[in-house]
Structures are given as structure tokens and as C-alpha cells.
VOBAPA-55440 format. One record per residue (C-alpha): x, y, z; residue in three letters; residue number from 0. Coordinates in nm, 2 decimals. Layout:
REM VOBAPA-55440
     c1     c2     c3 res   n
      X      Y      Z ALA NUM
...
END
This chain:
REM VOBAPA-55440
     c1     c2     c3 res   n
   1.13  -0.96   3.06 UNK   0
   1.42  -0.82   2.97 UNK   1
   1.53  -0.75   3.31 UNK   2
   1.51  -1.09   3.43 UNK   3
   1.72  -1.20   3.08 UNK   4
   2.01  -0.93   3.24 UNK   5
   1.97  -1.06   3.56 UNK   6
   2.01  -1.46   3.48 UNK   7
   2.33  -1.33   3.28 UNK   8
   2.49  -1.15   3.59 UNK   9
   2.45  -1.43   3.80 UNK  10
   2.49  -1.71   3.55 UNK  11
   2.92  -1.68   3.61 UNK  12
   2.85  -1.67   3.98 UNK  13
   2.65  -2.00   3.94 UNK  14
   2.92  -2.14   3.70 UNK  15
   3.17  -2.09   3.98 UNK  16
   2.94  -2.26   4.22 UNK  17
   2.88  -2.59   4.03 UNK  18
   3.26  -2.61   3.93 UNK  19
   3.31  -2.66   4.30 UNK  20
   3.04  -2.87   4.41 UNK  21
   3.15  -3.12   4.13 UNK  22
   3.53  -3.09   4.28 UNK  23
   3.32  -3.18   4.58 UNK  24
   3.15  -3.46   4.44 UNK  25
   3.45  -3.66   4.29 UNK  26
   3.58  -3.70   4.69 UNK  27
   3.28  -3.74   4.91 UNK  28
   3.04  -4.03   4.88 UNK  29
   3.00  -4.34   4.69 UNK  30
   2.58  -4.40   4.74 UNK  31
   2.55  -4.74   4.54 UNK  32
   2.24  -4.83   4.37 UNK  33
   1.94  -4.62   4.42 UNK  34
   1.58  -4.59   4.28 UNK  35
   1.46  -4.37   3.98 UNK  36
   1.07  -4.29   4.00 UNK  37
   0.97  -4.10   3.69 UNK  38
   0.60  -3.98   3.65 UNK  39
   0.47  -4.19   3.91 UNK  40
   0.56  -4.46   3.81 UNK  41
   0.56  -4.47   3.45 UNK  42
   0.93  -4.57   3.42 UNK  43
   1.11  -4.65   3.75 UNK  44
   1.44  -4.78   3.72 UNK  45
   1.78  -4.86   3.97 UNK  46
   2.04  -4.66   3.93 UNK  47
   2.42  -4.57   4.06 UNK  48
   2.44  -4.31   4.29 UNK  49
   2.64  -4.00   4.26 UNK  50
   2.60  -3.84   3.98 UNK  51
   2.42  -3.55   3.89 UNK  52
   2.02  -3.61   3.79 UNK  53
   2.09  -3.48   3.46 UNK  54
   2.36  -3.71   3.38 UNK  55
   2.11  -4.01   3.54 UNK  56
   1.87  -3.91   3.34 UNK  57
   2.11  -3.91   2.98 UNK  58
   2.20  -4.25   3.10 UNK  59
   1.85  -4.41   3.09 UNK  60
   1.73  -4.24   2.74 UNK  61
   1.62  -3.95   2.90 UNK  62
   1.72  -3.62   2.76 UNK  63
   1.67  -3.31   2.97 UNK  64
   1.73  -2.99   2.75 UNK  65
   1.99  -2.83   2.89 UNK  66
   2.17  -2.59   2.64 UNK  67
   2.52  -2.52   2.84 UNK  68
   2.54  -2.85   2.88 UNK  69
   2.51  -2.92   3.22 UNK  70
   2.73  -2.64   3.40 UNK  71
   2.49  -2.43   3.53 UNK  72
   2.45  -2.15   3.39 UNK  73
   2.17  -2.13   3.15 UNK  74
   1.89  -2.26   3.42 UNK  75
   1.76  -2.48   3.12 UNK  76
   1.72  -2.84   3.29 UNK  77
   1.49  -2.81   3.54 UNK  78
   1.22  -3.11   3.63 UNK  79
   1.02  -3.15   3.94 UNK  80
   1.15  -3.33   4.21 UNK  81
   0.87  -3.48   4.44 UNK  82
   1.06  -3.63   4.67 UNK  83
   1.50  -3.75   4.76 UNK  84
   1.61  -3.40   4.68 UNK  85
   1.72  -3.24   4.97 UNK  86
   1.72  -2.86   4.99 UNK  87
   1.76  -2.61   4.68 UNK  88
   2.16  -2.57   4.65 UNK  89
   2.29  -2.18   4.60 UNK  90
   2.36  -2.28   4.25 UNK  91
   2.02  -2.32   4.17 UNK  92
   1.89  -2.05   4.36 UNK  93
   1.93  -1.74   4.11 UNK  94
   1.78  -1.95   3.84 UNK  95
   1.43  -2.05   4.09 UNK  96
   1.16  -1.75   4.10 UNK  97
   0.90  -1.81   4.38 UNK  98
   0.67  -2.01   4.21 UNK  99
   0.89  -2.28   4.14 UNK 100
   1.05  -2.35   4.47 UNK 101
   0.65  -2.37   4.58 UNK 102
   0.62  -2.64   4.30 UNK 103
   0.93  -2.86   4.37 UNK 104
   1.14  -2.77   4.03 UNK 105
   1.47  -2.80   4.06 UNK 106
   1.76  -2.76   3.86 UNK 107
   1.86  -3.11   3.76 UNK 108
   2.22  -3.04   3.63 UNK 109
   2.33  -2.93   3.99 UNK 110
   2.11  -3.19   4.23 UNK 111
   2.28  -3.55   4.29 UNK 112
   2.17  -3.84   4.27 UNK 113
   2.23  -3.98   4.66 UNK 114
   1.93  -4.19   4.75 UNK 115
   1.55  -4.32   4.63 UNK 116
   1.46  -4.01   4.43 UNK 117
   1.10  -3.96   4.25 UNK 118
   1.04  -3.69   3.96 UNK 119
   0.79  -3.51   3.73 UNK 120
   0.91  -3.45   3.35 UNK 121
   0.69  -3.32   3.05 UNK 122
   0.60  -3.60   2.88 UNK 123
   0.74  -3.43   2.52 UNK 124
   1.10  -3.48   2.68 UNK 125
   1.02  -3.88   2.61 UNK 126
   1.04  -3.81   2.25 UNK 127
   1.41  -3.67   2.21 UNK 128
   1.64  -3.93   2.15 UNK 129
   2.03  -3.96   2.11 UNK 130
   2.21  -4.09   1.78 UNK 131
   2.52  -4.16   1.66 UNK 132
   2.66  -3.93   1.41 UNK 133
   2.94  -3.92   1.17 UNK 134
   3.10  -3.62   1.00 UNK 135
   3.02  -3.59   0.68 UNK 136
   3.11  -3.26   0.61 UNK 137
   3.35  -2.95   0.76 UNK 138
   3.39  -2.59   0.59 UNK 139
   3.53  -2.31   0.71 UNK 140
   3.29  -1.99   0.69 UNK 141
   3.43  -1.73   0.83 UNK 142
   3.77  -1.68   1.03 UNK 143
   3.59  -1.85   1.35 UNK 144
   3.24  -1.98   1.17 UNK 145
   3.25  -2.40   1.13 UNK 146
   2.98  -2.51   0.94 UNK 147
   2.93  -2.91   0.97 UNK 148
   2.76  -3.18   0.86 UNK 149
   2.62  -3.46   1.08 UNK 150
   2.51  -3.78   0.92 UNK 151
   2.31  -3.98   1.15 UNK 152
   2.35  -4.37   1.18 UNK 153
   2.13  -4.59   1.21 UNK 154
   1.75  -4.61   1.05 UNK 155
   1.63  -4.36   1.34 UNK 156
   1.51  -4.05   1.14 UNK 157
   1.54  -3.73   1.36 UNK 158
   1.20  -3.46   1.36 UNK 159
   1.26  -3.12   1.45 UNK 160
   1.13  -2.78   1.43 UNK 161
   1.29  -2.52   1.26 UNK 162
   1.50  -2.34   1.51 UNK 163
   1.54  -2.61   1.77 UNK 164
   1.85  -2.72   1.90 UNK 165
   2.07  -3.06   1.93 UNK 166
   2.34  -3.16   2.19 UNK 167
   2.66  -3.23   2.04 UNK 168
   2.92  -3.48   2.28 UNK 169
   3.29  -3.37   2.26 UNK 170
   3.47  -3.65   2.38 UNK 171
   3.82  -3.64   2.54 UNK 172
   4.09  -3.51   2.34 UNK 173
   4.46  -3.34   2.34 UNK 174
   4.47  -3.24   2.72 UNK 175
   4.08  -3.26   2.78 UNK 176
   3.99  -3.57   3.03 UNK 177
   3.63  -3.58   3.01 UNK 178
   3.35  -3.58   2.74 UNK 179
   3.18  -3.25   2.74 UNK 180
   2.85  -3.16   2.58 UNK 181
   2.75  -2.86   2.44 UNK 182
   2.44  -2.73   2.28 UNK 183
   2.41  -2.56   1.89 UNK 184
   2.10  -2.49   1.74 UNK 185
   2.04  -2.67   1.36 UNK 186
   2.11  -2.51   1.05 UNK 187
   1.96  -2.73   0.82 UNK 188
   1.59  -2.79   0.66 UNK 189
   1.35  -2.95   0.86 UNK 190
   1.25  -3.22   0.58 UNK 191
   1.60  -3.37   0.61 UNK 192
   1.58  -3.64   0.91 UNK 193
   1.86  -3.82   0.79 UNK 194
   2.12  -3.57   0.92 UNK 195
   2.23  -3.22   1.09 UNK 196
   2.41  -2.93   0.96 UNK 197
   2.54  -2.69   1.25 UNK 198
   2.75  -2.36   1.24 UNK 199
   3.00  -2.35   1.55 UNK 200
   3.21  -2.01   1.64 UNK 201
   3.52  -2.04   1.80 UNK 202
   3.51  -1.97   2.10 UNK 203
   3.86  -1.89   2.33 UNK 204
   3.94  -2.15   2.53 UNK 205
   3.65  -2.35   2.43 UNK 206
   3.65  -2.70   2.50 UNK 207
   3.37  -2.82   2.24 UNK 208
   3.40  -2.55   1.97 UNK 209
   3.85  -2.60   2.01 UNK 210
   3.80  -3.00   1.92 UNK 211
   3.53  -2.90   1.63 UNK 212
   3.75  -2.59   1.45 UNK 213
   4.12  -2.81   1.52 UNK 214
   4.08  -3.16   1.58 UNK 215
   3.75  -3.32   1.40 UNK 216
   3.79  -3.45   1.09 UNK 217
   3.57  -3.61   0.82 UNK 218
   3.47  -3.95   0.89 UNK 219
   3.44  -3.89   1.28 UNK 220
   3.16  -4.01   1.53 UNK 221
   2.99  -3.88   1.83 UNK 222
   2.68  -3.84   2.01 UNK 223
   2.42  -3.61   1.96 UNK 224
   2.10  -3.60   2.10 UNK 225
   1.78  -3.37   2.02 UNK 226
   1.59  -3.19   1.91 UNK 227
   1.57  -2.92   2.21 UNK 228
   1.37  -2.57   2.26 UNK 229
   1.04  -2.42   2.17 UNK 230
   1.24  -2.10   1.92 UNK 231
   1.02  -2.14   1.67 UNK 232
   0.81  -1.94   1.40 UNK 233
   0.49  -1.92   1.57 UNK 234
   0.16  -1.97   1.35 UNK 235
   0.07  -1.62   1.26 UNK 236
   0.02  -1.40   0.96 UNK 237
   0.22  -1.10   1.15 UNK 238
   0.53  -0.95   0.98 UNK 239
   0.89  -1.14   1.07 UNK 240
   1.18  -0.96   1.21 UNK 241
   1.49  -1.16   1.24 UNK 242
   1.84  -1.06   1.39 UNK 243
   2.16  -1.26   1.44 UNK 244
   2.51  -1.23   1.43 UNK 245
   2.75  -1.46   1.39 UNK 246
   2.67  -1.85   1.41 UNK 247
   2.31  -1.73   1.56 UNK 248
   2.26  -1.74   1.17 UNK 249
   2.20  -2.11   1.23 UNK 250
   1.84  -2.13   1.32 UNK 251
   1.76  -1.84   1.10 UNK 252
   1.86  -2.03   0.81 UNK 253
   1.63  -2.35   0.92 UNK 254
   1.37  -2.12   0.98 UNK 255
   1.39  -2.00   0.63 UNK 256
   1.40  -2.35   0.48 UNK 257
   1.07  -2.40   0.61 UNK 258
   0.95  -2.06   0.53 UNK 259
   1.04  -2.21   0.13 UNK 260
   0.91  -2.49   0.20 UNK 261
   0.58  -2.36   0.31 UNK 262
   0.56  -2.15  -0.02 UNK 263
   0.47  -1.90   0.27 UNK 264
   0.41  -1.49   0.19 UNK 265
   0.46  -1.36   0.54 UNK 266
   0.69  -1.03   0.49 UNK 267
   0.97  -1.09   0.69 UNK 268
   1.33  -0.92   0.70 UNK 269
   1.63  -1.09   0.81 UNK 270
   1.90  -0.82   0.97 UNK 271
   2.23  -1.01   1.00 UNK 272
   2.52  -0.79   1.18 UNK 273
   2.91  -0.86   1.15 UNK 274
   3.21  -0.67   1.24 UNK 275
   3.34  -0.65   0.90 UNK 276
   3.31  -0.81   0.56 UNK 277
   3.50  -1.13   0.57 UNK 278
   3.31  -1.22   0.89 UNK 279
   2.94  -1.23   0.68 UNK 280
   2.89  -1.54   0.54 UNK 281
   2.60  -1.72   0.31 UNK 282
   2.54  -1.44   0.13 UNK 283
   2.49  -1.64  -0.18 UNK 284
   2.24  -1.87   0.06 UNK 285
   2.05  -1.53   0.15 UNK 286
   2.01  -1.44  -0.24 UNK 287
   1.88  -1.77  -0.30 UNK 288
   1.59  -1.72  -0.01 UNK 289
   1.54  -1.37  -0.15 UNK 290
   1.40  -1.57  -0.45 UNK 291
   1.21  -1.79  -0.36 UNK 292
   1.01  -1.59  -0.08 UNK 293
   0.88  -1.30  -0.22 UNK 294
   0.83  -1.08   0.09 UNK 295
   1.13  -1.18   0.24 UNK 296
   1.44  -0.90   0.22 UNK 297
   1.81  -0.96   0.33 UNK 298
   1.93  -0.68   0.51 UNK 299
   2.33  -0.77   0.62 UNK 300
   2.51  -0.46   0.80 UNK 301
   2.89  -0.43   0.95 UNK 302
   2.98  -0.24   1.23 UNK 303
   3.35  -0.19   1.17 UNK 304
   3.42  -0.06   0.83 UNK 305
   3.82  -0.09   0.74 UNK 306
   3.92   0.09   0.45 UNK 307
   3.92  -0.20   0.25 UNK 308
   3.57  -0.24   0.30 UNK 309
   3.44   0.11   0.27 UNK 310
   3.53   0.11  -0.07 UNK 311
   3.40  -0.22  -0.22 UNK 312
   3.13  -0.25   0.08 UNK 313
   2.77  -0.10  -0.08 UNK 314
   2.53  -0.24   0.19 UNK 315
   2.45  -0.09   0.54 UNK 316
   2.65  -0.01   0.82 UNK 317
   2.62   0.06   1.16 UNK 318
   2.42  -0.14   1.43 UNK 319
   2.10  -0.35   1.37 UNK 320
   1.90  -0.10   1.66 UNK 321
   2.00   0.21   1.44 UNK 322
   1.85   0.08   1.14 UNK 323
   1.53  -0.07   1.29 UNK 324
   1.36   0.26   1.25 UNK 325
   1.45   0.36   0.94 UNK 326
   1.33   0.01   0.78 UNK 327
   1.10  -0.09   0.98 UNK 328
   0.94   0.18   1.17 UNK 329
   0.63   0.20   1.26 UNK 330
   0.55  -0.17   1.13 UNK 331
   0.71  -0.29   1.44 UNK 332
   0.36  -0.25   1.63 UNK 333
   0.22  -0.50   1.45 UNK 334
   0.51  -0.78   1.41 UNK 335
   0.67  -1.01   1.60 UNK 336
   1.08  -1.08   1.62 UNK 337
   1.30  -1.39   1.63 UNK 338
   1.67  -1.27   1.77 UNK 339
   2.00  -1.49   1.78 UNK 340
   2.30  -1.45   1.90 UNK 341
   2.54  -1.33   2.18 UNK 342
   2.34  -1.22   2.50 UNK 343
   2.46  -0.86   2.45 UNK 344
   2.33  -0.85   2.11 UNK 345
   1.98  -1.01   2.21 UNK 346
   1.93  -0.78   2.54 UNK 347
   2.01  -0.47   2.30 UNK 348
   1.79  -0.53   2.04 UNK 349
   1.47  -0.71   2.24 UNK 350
   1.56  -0.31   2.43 UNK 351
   1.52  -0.18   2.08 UNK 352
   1.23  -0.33   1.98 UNK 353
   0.97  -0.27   2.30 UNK 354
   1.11   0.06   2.27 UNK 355
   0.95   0.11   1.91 UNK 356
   0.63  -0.05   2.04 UNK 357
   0.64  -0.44   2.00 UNK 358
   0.51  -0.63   2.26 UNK 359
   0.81  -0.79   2.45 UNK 360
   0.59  -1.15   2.42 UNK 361
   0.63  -1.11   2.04 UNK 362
   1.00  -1.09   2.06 UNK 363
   1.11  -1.47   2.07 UNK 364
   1.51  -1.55   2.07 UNK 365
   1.80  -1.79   2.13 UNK 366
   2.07  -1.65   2.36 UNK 367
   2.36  -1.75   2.36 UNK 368
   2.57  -1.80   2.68 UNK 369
END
């Protein structure tokens, strides 16, 4: 398993590459006029204009594919069956379609156009995400590069999600930026409150989405989002929780402890949440409050970089999350089961970790972020 998560990372900037240039491609060859959407067999079928990618088709008829780099292949996310208009499998799908799948038709829909009469196979559940519009209600400043917001939805739509699903915020164009960009960030809120959305979006260099949310949004704007996405999840068991994040993978930790509350539930569980230094841990205050209200659940927040400044007022652990896994959680780890967010190298090190202390690698659920 955790092979295949290294290998989809090594390829995913190759496949990145790829799609940038078929969609320079795609701007100068073909116009392909109306053509005709079979989805299901039948159950909707719809004309549409040619030329875009089948992801994008799809977002224009209601239909929302998950796809959580938001459509720029290189998470491998968005892929449907296509039964028949495709055309061959592209090289930028290629590293992202195991055996099994090119036997069964799935294609990556981000990176196939739209060019003539094309008929597909979705999961049904994909008919139930929908898109709102949204208006900032909130904006605070975490950490250095942390943005936590809130999205109110409009509307009487109420939105139903589980906790540590995913939504697909639209970026539309601003400063320099020509075109609307979406990007995906999983929910930080409770699940009980349909009316709106809180997120928690780092800063990323050179970012398109997370520049406009940290410099240009302000209170009171609107976008799109769309959602909810993903199956990361607290599964159904009585098995003890491990949880590690860093940085804004805190997001759907923090949902998945709203429920937890919510629940009234008694599962031990033990949140480790890494950070360079001290000014980049945030909702600490949050954390104390969860540590109240579930009594099995324990906080455990560690830096990796102590300055100075923090060695002397910093009483907590240190060092990296797989150092401490032994010492806290030992020989528990057998018997429980693991929920990781974050960064790719922080996920591939600690799902490493954890198989290595004896938990089953399909007990060890996470969020990876690209």
C-alpha cells in the first residue's frame, strides 16, 4: 500500500507536466460543437459543447466528480467509466490506471475530452453532491501560513457531510490570474451544521487558490463550492483511534472530533499533532476543550524545531510523531486503527511507522495532501 502511495507521488509531477500541455493543446486544435452525454444508460443524457474536458462537462450539468487537485492531474481522483467516445487511455492517465481498470473502461475524467457522442458509468452517490454559493462570513489568521474561514451557504440548500469529507472551493480570476481555478480542502467544522463550512487553508508558494484566500478575500465575498467529497472517515468500530496531522491537515481531525462529542462516544483515541515550532500550533484551546468532553481522548501536540525561545517556555513533547509512537502507544497499536493528515511525506512516514509496530496497513486511513 504504501508503495503504490510513493509511486503515485513520483509520477503525479510527471502527469502534471503532461496535462499542462495537452490543455495548451486543447485551446488551439478543434472546435467539436454539440455532442451527446449518456450517463448510466440512459438515466440522464444530455447535449453538450464539445471540447472541454469530461470533468468540467460533467460540473457543468450538476454533476460533481471528486477530484481533490482540482482537475490537473495529479491526484488520479476523478475517474468514471467510459463505455464508449473515449478514444485511447492518454499517458497522463496511464500512471494513475492499474490493470484492472483499463480492463474495466475507467478512465481519468479530468484529462479525457469531450470530442464526440460519449456514454459513461458514475456511482450513483456522486448524484447527491451538489454545488452552492457561499459567502465569507469569517477570516482569521492561525498561524503564520494557517487561514481558517468561514463559509456561509446561500440559499435554503442545507449541506450533509461526514466528518472528514472534503468540499471544492472555486478561486475565480484575480490580480494576474485569468481563469477560475478549483481546489479541494477538507471541512473543519461539526457535522450537525448544514448551514455553512469552516476550512483551514496553508499558504502555499506560488499558490493560486490558497494566494487569493491568505491576500485577497475579504468578508462578505462569494464563490462556489461544491461537496461533500471522500470516504476519510471514522469507521464504525470500538478499536482504539490514532490520529496524526500537521499543519492544516488539523481540518478533518477537528470535524472528526465534533462528531466524536457529539456521539457522547468512549473510544480511546489520541490525537498527535506535529509543527515545526510553537507559533505554528494552533487550537490548542480547541484541543483542551475536546479533552473535556471525551474522556478517553488525549492531545498529544509535539515540535520538531525547538528555538531557544521555545525550549524554555515549551513543556510538551518534541521530536517527530514516528519517535513517540512507541513510547505512547506501543504495543496497543496491534489492535487500533489510524486516521493521518497532512503533507505526503508526513503520511508515507508515519503509515511506514505504524505497519512497522504491527497495525494492519488497511487500518491506517488518511488524507494526503498533494
Amino acid at each position: 500500500m504504501i508503495r503504490i502511495i510513493i509511486a503515485a507521488s513520483a509520477v503525479s509531477a510527471i502527469g502534471g507536466t503532461l496535462a499542462l500541455l495537452l490543455e495548451l493543446a486543447g485551446k488551439y486544435f478543434g472546435e467539436y460543437g454539440e455532442v451527446t452525454l449518456d450517463i448510466n444508460d440512459g438515466t440522464k443524457r444530455t447535449d453538450v459543447t464539445g471540447g472541454s474536458s469530461l470533468l468540467g462537462t460533467l460540473r457543468d450539468t450538476g454533476i460533481f466528480v471528486p477530484s481533490a487537485c482540482g482537475g490537473r492531474g495529479s491526484c488520479g481522483a476523478c475517474k468514471v467509466r467510459v463505455l464508449e467516445g473515449g478514444g485511447p487511455v492518454l499517458p497522463t492517465e496511464a500512471p494513475f490506471l492499474n490493470r484492472e481498470e483499463r480492463k474495466n473502461l475507467v478512465r481519468l475524467s479530468c484529462q479525457l475530452k469531450v470530442r464526440n457522442d460519449i456514454s459513461i458509468s458514475i456511482p450513483e452517490e456522486i448524484f447527491n453532491i451538489k454545488a452552492w454559493r457561499a459567502r465569507l462570513a469569517g477570516k482569521k489568521l492561525l498561524a503564520p501560513d494557517q487561514m481558517g474561514l468561514r463559509w456561509e451557504l446561500l440559499g435554503n440548500e442545507p449541506i450533509h457531510f461526514r466528518a472528514g469529507q472534503y468540499i471544492q472551493l472555486l478561486a475565480p480570476k484575480y490580480g494576474k490570474v485569468k481563469e477560475s481555478v478549483f481546489r479541494a480542502y477538507s471541512i473543519a467544522s461539526c457535522p450537525t451544521d448544514s448551514s455553512a463550512v469552516d476550512l483551514i487553508i496553508q499558504r502555499v508558494p506560488g499558490g493560486i487558490v490558497s494566494t487569493w484566500v491568505h491576500d485577497y478575500l475579504e468578508i462578505g465575498d462569494e464563490t462556489e463550492i461544491s461537496g461533500p467529497y471522500g470516504d476519510f472517515y471514522v469507521r464504525d468500530t470500538d478499536r482504539e483511534i490514532i490520529m496524526i496531522a500537521a499543519g492544516s491537515g488539523i481540518a478533518p481531525i477537528i470535524s472528526m472530533l465534533y462528531a466524536m462529542v457529539n456521539r457522547q462516544c468512549n473510544r480511546k483515541a489520541m490525537f498527535f499533532f506535529s509543527a515545526r515550532t510553537r507559533e505554528e500550533l494552533f487550537h490548542l484551546d480547541l484541543m483542551k476543550e475536546f479533552e473535556k468532553k471525551l474522556p478517553n481522548f488525549t492531545f498529544v501536540p509535539t515540535l520538531t524545531r525547538v528555538s531557544s525561545e521555545d525550549s524554555e517556555a515549551w513543556k510538551g513533547k518534541t521530536g517527530r510523531v514516528t519517535a513517540l509512537l512507541p513510547e505512547m502507544v506501543g504495543e496497543r497499536m496491534k489492535d487500533a486503527e489510524a486516521y493521518l493528515c497532512g503533507g505526503s511525506g508526513l503520511v508515507e512516514a508515519a503509515a511506514d511507522a505504524l505497519i512497522s509496530m504491527g497495525m494492519p496497513a488497511e487500518r491506517i486511513h488518511y488524507d494526503k495532501f498533494e
